[in-house]
MDTraj code that builds the backbone (N, CA, C; nanometers):
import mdtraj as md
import numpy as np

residues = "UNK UNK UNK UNK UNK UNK UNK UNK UNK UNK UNK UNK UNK UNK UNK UNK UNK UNK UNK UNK UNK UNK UNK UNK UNK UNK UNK UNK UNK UNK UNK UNK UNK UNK UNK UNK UNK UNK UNK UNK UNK UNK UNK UNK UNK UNK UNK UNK UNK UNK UNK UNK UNK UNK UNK UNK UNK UNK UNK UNK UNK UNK UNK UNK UNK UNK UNK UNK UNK UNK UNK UNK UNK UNK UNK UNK UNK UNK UNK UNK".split()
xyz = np.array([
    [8.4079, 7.0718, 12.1425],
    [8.4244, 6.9876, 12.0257],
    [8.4511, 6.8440, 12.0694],
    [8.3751, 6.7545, 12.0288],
    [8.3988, 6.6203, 12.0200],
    [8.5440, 6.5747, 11.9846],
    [8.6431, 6.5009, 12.0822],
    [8.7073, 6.4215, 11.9932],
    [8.7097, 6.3462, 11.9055],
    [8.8475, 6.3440, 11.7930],
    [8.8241, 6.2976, 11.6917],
    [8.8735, 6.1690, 11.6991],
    [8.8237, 6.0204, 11.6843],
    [8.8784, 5.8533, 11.7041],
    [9.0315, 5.8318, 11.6195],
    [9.1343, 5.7787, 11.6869],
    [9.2144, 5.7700, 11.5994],
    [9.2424, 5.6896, 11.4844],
    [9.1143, 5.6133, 11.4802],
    [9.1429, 5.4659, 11.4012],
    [9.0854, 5.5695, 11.2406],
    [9.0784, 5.6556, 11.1980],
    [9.0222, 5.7137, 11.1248],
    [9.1380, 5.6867, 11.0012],
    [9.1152, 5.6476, 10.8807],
    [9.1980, 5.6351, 10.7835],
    [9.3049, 5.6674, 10.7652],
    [9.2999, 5.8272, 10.7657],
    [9.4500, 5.9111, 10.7462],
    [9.4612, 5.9699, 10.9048],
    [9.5777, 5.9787, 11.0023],
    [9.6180, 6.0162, 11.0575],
    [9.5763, 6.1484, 11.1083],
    [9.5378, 6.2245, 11.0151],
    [9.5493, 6.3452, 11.0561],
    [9.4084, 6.4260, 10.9645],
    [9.3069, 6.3475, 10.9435],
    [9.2113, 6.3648, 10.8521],
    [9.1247, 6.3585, 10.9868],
    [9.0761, 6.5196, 10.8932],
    [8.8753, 6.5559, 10.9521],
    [8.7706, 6.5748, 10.8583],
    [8.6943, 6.4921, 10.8995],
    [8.5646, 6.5361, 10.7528],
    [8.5060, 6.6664, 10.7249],
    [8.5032, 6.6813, 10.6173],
    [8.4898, 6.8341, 10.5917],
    [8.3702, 6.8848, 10.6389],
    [8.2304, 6.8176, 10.7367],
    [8.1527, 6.9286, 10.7870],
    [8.2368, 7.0119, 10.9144],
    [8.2995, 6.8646, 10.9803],
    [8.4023, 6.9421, 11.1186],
    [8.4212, 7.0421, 11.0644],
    [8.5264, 7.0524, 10.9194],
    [8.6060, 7.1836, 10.9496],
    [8.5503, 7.2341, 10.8972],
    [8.4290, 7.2686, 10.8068],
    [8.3876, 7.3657, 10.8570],
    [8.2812, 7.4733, 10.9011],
    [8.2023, 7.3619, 11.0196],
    [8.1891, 7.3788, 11.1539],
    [8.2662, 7.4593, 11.2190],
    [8.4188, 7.4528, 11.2428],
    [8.5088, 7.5192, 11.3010],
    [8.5587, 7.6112, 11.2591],
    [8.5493, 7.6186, 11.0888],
    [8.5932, 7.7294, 11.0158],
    [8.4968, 7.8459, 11.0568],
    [8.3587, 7.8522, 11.0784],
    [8.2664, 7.9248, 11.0617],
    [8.2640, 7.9470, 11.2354],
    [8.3262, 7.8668, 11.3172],
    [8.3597, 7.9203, 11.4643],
    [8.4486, 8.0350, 11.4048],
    [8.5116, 8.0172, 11.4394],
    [8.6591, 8.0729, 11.4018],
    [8.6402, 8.2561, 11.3187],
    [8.5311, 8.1971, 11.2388],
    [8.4587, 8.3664, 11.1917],
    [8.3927, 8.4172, 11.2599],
    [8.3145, 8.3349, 11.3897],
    [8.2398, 8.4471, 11.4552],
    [8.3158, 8.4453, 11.5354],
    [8.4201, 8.4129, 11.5687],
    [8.4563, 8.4577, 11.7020],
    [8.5834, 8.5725, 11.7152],
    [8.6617, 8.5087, 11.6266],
    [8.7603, 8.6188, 11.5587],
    [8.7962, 8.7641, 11.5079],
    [8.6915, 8.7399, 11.4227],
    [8.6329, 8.8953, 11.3151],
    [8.6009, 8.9497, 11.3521],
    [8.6070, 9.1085, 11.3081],
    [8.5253, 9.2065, 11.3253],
    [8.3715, 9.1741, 11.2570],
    [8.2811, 9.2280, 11.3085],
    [8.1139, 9.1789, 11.2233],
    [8.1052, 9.2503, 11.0641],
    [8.2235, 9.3520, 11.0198],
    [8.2696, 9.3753, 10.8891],
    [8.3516, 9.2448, 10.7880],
    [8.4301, 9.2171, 10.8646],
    [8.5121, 9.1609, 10.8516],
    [8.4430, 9.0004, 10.8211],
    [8.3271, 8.9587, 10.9307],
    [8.2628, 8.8598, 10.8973],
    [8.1533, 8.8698, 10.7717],
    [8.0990, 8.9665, 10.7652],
    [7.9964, 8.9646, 10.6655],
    [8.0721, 9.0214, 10.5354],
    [8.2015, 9.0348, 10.5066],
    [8.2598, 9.0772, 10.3675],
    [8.3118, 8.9042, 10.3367],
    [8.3412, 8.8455, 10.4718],
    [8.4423, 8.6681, 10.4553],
    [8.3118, 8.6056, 10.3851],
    [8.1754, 8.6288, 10.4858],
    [8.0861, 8.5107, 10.4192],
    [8.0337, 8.4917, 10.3344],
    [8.0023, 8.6382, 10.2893],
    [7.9517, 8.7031, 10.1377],
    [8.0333, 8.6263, 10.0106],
    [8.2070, 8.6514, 10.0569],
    [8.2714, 8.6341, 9.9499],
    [8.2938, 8.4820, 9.9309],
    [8.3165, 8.4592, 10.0074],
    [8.3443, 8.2393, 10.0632],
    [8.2398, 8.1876, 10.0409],
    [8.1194, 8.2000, 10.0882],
    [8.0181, 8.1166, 10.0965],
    [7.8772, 8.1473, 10.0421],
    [7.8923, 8.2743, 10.0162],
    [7.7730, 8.3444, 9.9139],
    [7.8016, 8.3302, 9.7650],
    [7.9427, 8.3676, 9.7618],
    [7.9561, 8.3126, 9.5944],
    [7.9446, 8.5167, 9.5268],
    [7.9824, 8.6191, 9.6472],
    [7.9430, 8.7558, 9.5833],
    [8.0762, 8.7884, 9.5647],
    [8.0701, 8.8864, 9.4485],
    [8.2017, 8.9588, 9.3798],
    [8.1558, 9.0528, 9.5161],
    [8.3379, 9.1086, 9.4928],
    [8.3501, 9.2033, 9.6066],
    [8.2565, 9.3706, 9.5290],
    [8.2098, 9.3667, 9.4177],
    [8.1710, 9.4650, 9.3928],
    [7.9732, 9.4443, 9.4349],
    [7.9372, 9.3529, 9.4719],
    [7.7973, 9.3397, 9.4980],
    [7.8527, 9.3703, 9.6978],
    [7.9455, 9.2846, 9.7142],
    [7.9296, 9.3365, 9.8916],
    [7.9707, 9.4985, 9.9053],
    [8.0854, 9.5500, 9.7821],
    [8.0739, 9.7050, 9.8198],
    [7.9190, 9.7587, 9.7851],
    [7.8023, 9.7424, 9.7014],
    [7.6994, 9.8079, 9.6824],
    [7.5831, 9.7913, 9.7829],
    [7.6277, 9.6503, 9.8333],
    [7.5358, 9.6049, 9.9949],
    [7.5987, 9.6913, 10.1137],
    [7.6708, 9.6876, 10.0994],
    [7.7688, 9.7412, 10.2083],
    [7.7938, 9.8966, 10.2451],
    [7.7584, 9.9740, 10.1065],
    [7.8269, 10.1028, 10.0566],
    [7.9009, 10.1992, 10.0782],
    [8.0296, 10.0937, 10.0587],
    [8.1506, 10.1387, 10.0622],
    [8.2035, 10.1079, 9.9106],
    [8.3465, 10.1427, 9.8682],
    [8.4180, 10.1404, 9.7902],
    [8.4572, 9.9756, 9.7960],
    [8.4446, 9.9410, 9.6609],
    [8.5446, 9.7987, 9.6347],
    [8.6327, 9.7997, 9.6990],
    [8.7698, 9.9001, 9.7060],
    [8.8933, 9.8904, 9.7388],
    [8.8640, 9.8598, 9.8909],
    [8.7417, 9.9280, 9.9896],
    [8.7378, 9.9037, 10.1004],
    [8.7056, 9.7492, 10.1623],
    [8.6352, 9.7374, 10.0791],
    [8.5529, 9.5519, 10.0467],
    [8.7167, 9.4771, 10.0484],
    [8.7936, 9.5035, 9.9502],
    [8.9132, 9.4103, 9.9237],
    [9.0189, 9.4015, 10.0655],
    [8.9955, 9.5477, 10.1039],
    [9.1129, 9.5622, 10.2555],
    [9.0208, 9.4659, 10.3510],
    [8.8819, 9.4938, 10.3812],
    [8.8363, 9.4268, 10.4915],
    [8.8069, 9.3146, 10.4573],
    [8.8335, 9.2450, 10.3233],
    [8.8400, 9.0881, 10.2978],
    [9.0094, 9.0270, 10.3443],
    [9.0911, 9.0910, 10.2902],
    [9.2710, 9.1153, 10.3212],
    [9.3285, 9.0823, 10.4666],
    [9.2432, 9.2255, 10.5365],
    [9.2357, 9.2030, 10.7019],
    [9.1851, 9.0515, 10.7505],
    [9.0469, 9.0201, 10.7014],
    [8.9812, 8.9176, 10.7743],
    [9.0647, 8.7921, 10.7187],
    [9.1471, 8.7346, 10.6531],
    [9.1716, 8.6601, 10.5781],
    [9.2664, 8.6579, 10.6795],
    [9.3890, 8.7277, 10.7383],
    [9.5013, 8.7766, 10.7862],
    [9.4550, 8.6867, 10.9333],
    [9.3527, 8.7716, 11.0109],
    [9.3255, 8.7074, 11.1394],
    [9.2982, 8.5737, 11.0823],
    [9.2293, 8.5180, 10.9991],
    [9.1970, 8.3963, 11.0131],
    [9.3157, 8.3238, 11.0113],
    [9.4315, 8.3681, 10.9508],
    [9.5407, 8.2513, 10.8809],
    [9.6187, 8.2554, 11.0197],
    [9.5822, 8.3012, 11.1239],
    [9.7088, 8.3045, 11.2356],
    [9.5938, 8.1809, 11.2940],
    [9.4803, 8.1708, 11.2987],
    [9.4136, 8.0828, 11.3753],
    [9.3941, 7.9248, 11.3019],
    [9.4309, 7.9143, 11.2157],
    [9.3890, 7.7949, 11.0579],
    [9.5428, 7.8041, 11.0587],
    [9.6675, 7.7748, 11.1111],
    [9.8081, 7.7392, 11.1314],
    [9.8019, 7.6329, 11.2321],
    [9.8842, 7.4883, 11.2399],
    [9.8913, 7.3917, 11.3286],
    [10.0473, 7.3665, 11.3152],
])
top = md.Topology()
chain = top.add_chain()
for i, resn in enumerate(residues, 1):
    res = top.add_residue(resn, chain, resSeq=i)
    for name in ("N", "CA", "C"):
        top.add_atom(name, md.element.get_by_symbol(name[0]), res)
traj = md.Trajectory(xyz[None], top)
């Protein structure tokens, strides 16, 4: 990753492709490949967890744990 210049407006500001650029590191590298394709479906596809359980075919309730789980690893890595 490129450093970021400090003369940048706010102190502590990244433009939102960086993060997420890094957010979407952070999913492949982290996750289980369940765990990634229930996050991207639901984040960035715009799918109810009941279209990734019928893609998926499993149970909603299973869709909601392996969204729960993946959410969990991410928040220990997305902490500063």
């Amino acid at each position: 990753m490129k450093n970021i210049p400090f003369d940048l407006p706010f102190p502590h500001y990244i433009p939102r492709e960086i993060q997420l650029r890094r957010l979407r590191q952070i999913i492949r590298q982290e996750l289980s490949p369940r765990q990634r394709q229930a996050v991207e479906a639901y984040y960035f596809e715009n799918k109810t967890m009941d279209q990734i359980a019928r893609e998926q075919g499993v149970n909603r309730s299973t869709v909601s744990r392996t969204l729960r789980r993946g959410m969990n690893n991410l928040q220990r890595f997305l902490q500063y």
